[in-house]
RODRENZA-524509 format. One line per field, with one value per residue (C-alpha): residue number from 1; residue in three letters; chain; x, y negated, z negated. Coordinates in nm, 2 decimals. Example, Ala and Ser with C-alpha at 12.3 -4.5 7.8 and 13.67 -1.06 7.14 Angstrom:
BEGIN
n	c(1, 2)
res	c(ALA, SER)
chain	c(A, A)
u	c(1.23, 1.37)
v	c(0.45, 0.11)
w	c(-0.78, -0.71)
END
This chain:
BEGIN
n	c(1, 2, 3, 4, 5, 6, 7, 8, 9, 10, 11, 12, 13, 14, 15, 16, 17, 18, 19, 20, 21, 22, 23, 24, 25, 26, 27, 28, 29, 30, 31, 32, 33, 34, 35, 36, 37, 38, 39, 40, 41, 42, 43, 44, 45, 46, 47, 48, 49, 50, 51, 52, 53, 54, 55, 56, 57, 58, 59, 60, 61, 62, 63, 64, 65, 66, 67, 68, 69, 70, 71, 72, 73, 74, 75, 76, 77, 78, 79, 80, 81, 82, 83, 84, 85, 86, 87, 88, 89, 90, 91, 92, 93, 94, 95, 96, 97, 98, 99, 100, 101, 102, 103, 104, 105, 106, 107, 108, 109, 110, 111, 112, 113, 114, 115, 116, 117, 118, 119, 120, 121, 122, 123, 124, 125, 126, 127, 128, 129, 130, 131, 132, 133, 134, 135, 136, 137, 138, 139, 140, 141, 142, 143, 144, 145, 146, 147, 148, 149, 150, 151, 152, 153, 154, 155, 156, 157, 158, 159, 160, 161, 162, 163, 164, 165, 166, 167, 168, 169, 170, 171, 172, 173, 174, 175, 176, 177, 178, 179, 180, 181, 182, 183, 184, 185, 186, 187, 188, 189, 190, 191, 192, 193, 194, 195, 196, 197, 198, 199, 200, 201, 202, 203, 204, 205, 206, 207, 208, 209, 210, 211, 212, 213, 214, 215, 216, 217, 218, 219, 220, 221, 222, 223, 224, 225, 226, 227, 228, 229, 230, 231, 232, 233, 234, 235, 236, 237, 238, 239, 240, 241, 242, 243, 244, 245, 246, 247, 248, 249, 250, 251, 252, 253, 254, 255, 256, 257, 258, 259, 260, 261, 262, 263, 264, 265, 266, 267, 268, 269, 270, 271, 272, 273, 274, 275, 276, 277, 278, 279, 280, 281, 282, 283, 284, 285, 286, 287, 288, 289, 290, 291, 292, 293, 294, 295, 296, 297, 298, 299, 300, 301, 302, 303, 304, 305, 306, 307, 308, 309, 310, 311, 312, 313, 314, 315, 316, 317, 318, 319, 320, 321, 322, 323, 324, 325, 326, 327, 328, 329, 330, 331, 332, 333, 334, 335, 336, 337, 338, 339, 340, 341, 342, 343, 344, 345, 346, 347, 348, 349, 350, 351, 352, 353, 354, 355, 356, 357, 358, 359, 360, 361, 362, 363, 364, 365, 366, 367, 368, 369, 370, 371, 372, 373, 374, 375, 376, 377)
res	c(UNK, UNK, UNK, UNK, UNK, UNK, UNK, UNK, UNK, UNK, UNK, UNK, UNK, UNK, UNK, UNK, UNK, UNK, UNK, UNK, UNK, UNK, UNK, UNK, UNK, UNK, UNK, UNK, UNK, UNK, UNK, UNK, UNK, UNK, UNK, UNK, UNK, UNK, UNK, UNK, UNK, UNK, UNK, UNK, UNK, UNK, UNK, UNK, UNK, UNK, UNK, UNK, UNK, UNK, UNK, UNK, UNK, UNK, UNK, UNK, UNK, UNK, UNK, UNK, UNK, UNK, UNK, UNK, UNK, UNK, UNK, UNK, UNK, UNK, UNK, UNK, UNK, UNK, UNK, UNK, UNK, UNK, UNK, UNK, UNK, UNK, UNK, UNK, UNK, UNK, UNK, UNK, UNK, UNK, UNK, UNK, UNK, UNK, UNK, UNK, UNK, UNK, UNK, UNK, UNK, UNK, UNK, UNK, UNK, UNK, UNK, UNK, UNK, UNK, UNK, UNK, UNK, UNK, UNK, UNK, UNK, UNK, UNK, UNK, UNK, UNK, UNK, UNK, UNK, UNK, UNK, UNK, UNK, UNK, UNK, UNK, UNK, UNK, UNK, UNK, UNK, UNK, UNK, UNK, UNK, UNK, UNK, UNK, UNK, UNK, UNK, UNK, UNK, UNK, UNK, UNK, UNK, UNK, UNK, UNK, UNK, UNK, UNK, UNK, UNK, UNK, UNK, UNK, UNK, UNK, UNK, UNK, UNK, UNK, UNK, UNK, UNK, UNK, UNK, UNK, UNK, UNK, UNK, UNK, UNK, UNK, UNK, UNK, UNK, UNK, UNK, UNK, UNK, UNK, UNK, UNK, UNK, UNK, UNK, UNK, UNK, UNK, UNK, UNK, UNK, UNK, UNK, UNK, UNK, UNK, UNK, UNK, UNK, UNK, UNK, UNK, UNK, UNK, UNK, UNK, UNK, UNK, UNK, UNK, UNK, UNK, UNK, UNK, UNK, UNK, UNK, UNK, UNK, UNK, UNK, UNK, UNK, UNK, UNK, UNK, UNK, UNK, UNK, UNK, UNK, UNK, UNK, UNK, UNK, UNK, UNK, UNK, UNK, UNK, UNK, UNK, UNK, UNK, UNK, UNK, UNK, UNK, UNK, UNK, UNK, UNK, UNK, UNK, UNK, UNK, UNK, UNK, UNK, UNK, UNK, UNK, UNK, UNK, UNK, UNK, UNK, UNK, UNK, UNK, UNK, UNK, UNK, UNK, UNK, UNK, UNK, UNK, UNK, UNK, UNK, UNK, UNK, UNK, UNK, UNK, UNK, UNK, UNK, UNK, UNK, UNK, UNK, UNK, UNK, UNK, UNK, UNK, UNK, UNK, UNK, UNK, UNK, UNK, UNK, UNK, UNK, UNK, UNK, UNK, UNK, UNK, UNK, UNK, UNK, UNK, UNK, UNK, UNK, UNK, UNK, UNK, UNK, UNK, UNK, UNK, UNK, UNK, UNK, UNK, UNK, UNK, UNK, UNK, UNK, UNK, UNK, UNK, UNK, UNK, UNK, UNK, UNK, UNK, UNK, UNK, UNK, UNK, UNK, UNK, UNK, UNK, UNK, UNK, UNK, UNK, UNK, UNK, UNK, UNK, UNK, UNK, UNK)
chain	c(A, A, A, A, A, A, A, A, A, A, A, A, A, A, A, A, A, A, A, A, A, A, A, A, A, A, A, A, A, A, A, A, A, A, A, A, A, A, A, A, A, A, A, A, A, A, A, A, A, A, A, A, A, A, A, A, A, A, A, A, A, A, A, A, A, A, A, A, A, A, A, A, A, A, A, A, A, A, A, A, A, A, A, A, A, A, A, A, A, A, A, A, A, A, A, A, A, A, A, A, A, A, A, A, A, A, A, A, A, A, A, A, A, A, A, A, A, A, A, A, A, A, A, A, A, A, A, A, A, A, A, A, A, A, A, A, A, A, A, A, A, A, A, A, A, A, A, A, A, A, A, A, A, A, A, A, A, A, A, A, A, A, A, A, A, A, A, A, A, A, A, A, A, A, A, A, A, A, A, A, A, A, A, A, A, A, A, A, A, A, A, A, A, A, A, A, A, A, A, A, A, A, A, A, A, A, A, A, A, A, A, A, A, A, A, A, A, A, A, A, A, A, A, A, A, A, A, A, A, A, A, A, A, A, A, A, A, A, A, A, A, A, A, A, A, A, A, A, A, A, A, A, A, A, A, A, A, A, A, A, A, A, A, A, A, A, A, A, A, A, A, A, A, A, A, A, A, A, A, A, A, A, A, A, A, A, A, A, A, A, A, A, A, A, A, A, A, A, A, A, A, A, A, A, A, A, A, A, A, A, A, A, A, A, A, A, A, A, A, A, A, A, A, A, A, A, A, A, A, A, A, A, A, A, A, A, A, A, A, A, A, A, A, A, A, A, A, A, A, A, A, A, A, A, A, A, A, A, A, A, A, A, A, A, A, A, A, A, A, A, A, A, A, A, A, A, A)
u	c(-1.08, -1.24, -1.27, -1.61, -1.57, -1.33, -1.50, -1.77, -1.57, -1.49, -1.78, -1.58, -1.29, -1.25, -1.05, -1.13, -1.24, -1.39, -1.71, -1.97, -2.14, -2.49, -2.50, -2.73, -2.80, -2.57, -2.29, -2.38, -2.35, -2.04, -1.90, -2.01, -1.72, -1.76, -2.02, -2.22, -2.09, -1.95, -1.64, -1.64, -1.42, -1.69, -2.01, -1.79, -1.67, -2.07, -2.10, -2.27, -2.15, -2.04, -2.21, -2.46, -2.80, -3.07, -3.24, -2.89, -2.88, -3.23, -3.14, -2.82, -2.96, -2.97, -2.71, -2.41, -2.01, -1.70, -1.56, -1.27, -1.44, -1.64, -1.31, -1.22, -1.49, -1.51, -1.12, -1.20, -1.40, -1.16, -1.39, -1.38, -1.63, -1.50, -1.55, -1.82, -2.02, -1.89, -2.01, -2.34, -2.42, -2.27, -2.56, -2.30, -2.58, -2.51, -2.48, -2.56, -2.89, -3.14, -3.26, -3.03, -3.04, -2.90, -2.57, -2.47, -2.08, -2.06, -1.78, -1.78, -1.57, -1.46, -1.32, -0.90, -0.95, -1.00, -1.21, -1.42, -1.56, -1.84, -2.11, -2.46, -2.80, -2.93, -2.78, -2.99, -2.96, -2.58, -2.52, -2.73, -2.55, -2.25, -2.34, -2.42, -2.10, -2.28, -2.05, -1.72, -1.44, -1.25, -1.57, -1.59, -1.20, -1.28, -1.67, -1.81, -1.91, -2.10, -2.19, -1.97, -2.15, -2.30, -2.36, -2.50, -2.20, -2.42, -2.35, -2.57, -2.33, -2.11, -1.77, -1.78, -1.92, -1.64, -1.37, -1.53, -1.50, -1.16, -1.01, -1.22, -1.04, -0.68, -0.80, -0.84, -0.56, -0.41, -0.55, -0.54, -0.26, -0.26, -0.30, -0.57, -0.85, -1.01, -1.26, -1.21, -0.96, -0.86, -1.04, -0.75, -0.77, -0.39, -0.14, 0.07, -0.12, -0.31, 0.03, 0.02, -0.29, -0.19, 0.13, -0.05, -0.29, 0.01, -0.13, 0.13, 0.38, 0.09, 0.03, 0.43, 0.50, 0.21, 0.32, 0.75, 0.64, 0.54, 0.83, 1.13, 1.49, 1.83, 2.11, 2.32, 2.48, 2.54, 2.35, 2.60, 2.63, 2.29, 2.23, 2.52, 2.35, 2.02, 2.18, 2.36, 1.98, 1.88, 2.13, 2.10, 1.73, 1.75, 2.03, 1.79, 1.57, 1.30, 1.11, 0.82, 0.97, 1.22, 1.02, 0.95, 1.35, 1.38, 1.13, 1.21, 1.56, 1.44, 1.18, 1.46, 1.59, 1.29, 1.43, 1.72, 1.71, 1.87, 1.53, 1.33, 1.02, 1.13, 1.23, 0.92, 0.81, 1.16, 0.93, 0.70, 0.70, 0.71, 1.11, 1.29, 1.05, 1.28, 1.09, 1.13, 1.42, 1.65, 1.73, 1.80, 2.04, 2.25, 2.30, 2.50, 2.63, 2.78, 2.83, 2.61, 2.26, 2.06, 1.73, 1.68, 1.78, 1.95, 2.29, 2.45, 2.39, 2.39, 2.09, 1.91, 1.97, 1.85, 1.49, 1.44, 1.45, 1.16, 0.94, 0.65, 0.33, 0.18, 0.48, 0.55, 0.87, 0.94, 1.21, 1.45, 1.65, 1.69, 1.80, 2.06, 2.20, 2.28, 2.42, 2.66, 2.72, 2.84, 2.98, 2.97, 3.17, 3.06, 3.17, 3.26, 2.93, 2.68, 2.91, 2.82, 2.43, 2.46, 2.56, 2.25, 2.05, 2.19, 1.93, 1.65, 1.78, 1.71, 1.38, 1.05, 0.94, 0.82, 1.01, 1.00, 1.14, 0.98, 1.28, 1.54, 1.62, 1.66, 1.86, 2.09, 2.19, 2.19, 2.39, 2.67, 2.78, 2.47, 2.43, 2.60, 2.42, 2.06, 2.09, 2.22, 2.02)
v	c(0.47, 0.12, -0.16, -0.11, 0.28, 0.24, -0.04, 0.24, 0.45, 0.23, 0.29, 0.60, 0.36, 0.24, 0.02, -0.22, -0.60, -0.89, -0.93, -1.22, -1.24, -1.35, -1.68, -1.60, -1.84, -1.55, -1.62, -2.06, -1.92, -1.68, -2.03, -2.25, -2.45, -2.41, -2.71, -2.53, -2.81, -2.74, -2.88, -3.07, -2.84, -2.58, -2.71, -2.74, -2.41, -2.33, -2.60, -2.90, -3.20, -3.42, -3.55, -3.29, -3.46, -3.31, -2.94, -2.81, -2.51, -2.40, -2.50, -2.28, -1.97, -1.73, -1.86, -1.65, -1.74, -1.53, -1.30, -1.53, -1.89, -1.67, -1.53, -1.92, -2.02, -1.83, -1.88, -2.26, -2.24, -2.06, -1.75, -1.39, -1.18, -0.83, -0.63, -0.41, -0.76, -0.87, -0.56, -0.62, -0.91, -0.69, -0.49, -0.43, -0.49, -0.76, -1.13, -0.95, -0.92, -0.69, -0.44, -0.29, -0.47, -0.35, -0.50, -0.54, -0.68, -0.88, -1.01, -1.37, -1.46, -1.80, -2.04, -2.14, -1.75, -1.69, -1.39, -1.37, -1.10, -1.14, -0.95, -1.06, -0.90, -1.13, -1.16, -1.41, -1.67, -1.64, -1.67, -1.97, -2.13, -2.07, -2.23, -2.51, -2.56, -2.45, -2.11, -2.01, -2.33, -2.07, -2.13, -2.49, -2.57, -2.30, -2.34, -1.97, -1.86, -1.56, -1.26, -0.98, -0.71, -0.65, -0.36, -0.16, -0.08, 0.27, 0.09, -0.13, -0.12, -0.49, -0.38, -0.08, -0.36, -0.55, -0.27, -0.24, -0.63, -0.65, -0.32, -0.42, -0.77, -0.61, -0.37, -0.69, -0.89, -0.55, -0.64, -1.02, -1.13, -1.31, -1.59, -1.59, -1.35, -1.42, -1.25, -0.97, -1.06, -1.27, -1.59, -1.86, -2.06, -2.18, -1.90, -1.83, -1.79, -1.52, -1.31, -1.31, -1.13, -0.96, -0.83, -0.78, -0.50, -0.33, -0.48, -0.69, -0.46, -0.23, -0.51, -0.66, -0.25, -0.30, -0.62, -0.52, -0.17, -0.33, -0.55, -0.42, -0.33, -0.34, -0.12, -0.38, -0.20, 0.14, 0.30, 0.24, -0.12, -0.19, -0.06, -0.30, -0.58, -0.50, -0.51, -0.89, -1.03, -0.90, -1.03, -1.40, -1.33, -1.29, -1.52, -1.81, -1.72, -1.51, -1.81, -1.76, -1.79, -1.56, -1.24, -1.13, -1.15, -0.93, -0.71, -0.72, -0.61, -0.33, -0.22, -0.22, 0.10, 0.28, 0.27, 0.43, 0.81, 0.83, 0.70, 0.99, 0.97, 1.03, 0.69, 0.51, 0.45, 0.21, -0.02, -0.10, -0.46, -0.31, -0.15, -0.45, -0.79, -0.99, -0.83, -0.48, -0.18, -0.33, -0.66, -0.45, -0.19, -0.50, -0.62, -0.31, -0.32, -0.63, -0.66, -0.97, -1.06, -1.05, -1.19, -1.33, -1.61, -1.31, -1.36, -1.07, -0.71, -0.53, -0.77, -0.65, -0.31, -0.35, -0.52, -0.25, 0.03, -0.14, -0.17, 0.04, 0.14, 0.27, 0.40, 0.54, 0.41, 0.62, 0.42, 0.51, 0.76, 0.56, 0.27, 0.45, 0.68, 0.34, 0.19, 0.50, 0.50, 0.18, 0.07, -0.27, -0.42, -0.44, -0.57, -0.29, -0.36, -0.32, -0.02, 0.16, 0.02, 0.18, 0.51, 0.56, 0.44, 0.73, 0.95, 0.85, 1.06, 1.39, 1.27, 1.47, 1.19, 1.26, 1.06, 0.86, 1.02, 0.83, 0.60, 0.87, 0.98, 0.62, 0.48, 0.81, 0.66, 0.29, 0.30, 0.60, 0.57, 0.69, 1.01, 1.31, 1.14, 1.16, 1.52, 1.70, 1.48)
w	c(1.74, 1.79, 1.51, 1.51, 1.41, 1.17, 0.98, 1.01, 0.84, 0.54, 0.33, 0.10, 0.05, -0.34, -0.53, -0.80, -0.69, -0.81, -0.92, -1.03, -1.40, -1.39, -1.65, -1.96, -2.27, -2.46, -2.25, -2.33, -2.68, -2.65, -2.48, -2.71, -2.96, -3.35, -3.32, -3.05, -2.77, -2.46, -2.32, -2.00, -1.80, -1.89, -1.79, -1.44, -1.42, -1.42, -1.12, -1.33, -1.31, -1.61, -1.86, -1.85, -1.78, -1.99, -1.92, -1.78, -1.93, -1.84, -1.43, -1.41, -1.63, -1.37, -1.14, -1.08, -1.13, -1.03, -1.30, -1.36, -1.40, -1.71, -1.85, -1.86, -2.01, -2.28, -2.30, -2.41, -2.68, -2.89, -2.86, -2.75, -2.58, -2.55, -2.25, -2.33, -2.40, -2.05, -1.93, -2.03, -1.78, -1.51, -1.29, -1.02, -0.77, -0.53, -0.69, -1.02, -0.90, -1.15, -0.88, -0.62, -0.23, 0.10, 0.13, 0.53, 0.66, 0.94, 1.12, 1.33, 1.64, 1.55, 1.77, 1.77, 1.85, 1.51, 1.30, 0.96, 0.82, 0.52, 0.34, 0.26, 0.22, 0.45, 0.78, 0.92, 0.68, 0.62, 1.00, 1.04, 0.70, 0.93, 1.21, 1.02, 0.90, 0.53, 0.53, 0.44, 0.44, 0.74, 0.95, 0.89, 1.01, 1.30, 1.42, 1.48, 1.84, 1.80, 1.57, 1.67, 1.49, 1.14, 0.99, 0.67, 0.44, 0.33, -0.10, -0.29, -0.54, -0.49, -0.56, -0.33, -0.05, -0.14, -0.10, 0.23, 0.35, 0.20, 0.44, 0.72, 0.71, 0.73, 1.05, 1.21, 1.09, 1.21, 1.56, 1.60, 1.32, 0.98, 1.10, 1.26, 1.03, 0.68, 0.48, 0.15, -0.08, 0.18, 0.19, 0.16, 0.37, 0.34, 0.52, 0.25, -0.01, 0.18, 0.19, -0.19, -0.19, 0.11, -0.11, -0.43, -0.26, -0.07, 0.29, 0.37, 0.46, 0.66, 0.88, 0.92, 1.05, 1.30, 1.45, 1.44, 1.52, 1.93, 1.92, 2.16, 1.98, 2.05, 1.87, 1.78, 1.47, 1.40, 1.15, 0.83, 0.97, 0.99, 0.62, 0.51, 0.70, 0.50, 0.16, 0.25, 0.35, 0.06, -0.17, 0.01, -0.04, -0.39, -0.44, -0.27, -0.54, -0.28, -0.10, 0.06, 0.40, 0.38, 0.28, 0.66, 0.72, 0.48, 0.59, 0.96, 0.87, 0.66, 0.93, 1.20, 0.98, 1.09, 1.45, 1.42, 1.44, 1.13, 0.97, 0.72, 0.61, 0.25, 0.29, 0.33, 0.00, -0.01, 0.26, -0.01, -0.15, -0.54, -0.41, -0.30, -0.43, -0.64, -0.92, -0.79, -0.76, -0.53, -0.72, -1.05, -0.81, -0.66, -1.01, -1.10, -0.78, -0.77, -1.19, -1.20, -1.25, -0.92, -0.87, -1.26, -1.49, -1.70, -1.85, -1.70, -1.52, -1.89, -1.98, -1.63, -1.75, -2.11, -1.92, -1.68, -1.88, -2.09, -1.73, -1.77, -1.91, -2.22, -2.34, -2.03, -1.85, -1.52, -1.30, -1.65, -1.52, -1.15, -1.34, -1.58, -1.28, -1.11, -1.41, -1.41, -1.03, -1.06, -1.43, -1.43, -1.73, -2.07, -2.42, -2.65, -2.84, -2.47, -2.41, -2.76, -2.68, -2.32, -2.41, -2.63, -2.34, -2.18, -2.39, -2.21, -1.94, -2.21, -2.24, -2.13, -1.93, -1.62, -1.40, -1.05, -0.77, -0.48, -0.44, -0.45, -0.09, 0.05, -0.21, -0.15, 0.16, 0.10, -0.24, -0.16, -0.52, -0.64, -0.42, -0.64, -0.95, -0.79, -0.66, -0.97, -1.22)
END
C-alpha cells in the first residue's frame, strides 16, 4: 500500500486532540480578576501586546486561541469556567468556525530531505504562506520544494481532521525517520521533545520496531542471556534516573527479544512504553527484585509496593494482583509492622476486580520467580 493510500485510508481513525476556542467577550469576562482587569500574561496568551492600547477587546473578539492558552487564562484570574461553559465556545468546525468547511491535508517535501504534513481549508493560501517563509517554524528552518499531494480528509469536523494529520505524520516518520517529518501532534520543532509526544500517543515504540525491525542481527547471547542482559539495561536505565538518551538502548535491547525464536506474541504488549518507562511495570518488578527502590525517590521497595497498588482509576486498580504476586515471588524484607500491613494487601487479590493480564506471559519468562504464581492465581 503506498503513503498516499494509506493516508487515504485515515479518515475512520479517532482519538481525542486539541482543539481551538473561539475568543468571546464571555470568555474576557470569565477571565476577568475580581476588579474586572486583566493581567498582563493574559492579554498575551490572547496575542496582544502589553499595555493594551485601547479598543483591544473589540480587535481580538473573534480570533481563535489553542484550548490550553484558554485553560490558562481562565486559570489566572482566580476563576473557573466549567466544561460544559467551555463547551459552549466549541463548534468543533475548523478554527471554531460557525458553519462547517471542507477541511483538506496536505503534505510538503521540504528541503534537508525533510517532510510536513498540515491541514487547512484553503490550500492555496497556506502553500503560498509556506513558501514565504509565513508557515509552520519546520518550513522556515527547512524551505519547502513542492506540494506532494493534498487531499480531502472526507470530516468537517476539526478533531477528526486532526486525528487524521497526527497518523498521517507517523506513516511517514514510519518512511523517512523522526528526524526528518513534522506535522499532528508533532510540530516540535526540537527532536526530543517530539518523542515525548511521540511516547505519550503510543507511536514511539511503532516507529523504533520499524526502523530496528530492517536492521541486520547477530545471536550474540542465548536466549536466557539475552533476557538477563535486558533486565541490567534496564536497571542502569532506571538507576541513571531514565534520560532522554538512553530510552532507545532500552528499547533496542528489548526489540532484539523479538528476534529470537523464542519470542511470542503474548509478549508484545511488554514492548509498550506504559511496561517498562521509569513510571511503568518494570521499575516497580526490579524493586522487589532487587529489595530496593528502583526508578523513584521512595524509601524502600515496601514503599514502591504501598504506591502501586494505589495506581489506577476511578476506584479501579487493575495491575493489583501483578504487583502483589511479585511482591510474593520475591519477598523483599520488611519491618514486622510493613509485614502485618502486607498481608492485608494480600486481600486485594480476593477482590472482584477485574484484573490485568496483558503483562502476564512475558514477565513469566523474564522474572522465573514469578511463573507458578501467575499461572495458578
Amino acid at each position: 500500500m503506498t503513503a498516499i493510500q494509506q493516508l487515504s485510508k485515515l479518515g475512520k481513525t479517532f482519538i481525542i486532540m486539541r482543539m481551538l476556542m473561539i475568543i468571546t467577550m464571555e470568555l474576557l469576562m470569565a477571565g476577568a480578576t475580581q476588579r474586572g482587569s486583566h493581567k498582563r500574561r493574559q492579554i498575551e496568551l490572547l496575542g496582544e501586546e502589553w499595555p493594551p492600547t485601547p479598543g483591544w477587546k473589540q480587535r481580538i473578539i473573534g480570533k481563535v486561541i489553542p484550548d490550553e492558552a484558554a485553560e490558562e487564562f481562565i486559570r489566572l484570574s482566580g476563576g473557573n469556567v466549567s466544561a460544559k461553559t467551555c463547551d459552549e465556545y466549541k463548534t468543533g468546525h475548523w478554527f471554531n468556525a460557525q458553519t462547517p468547511v471542507d477541511i483538506y491535508l496536505y503534505v510538503l517535501e521540504l528541503s534537508n530531505g525533510c517532510y510536513y504534513v498540515g491541514l487547512t481549508a484553503d490550500i492555496k493560501k497556506r502553500i503560498d504562506e509556506h513558501f514565504n517563509g509565513k508557515g509552520a517554524e519546520w518550513t522556515r528552518i527547512n524551505a519547502p520544494r513542492r506540494l506532494m499531494y493534498a487531499i480531502e480528509t472526507g470530516t468537517k469536523n476539526a478533531r477528526e481532521a486532526e486525528i487524521i494529520e497526527s497518523e498521517a505524520t507517523v506513516i511517514l516518520m514510519l518512511k523517512h525517520g523522526i528526524s526528518k517529518v513534522r506535522g499532528g501532534y508533532y510540530t516540535q520543532t526540537e527532536q526530543r521533545l517530539v518523542e515525548v509526544q511521540l511516547r505519550a500517543h503510543g507511536s514511539w515504540e511503532r516507529i523504533k520496531q520499524a526502523e530496528l525491525g530492517k536492521r541486520a542481527f547477530n545471536y550474540e547471547l542465548s536466549w536466557g542471556d539475552a533476557l538477563d542482559n535486558f533486565l541490567d539495561v534496564a536497571l542502569n536505565y532506571y538507576d541513571e534516573g531514565s534520560p532522554d538518551h538512553m530510552h532507545e538502548a532500552v528499547f533496542a535491547t528489548f526489540f532484539s527479544l523479538t528476534r529470537y525464536p523464542y519470542w511470542d506474541e503474548t509478549f508484545s504488549p511488554c514492548l509498550g512504553w506504559s511496561f517498562w518507562n521509569m513510571k511503568g511495570v518494570l521499575p516497580v518488578l526490579l524493586s522487589f527484585k532487587h529489595a530496593r527502590t528502583v526508578g523513584s525517590k521512595l524509601p524502600s521497595a515496601y514503599d514502591v509496593l504501598a504506591a502501586a497498588l494505589n495506581r489506577g482509576k476511578h476506584g479501579k486498580h487493575p495491575l493489583r494482583r501483578l504487583f502483589l504476586l511479585g511482591w510474593r515471588g520475591f519477598q523483599p524484607p520488611t519491618t514486622d509492622k510493613q509485614a502485618e500491613t502486607v498481608i492485608r494487601f494480600m486481600s486485594y487479590l480476593d477482590e472482584s476486580t477485574e484484573f490485568d493480564l496483558q503483562y502476564d506471559a512475558f514477565v513469566s519468562i523474564l522474572f522465573p520467580e514469578m511463573r507458578a504464581l501467575l499461572q495458578h492465581q
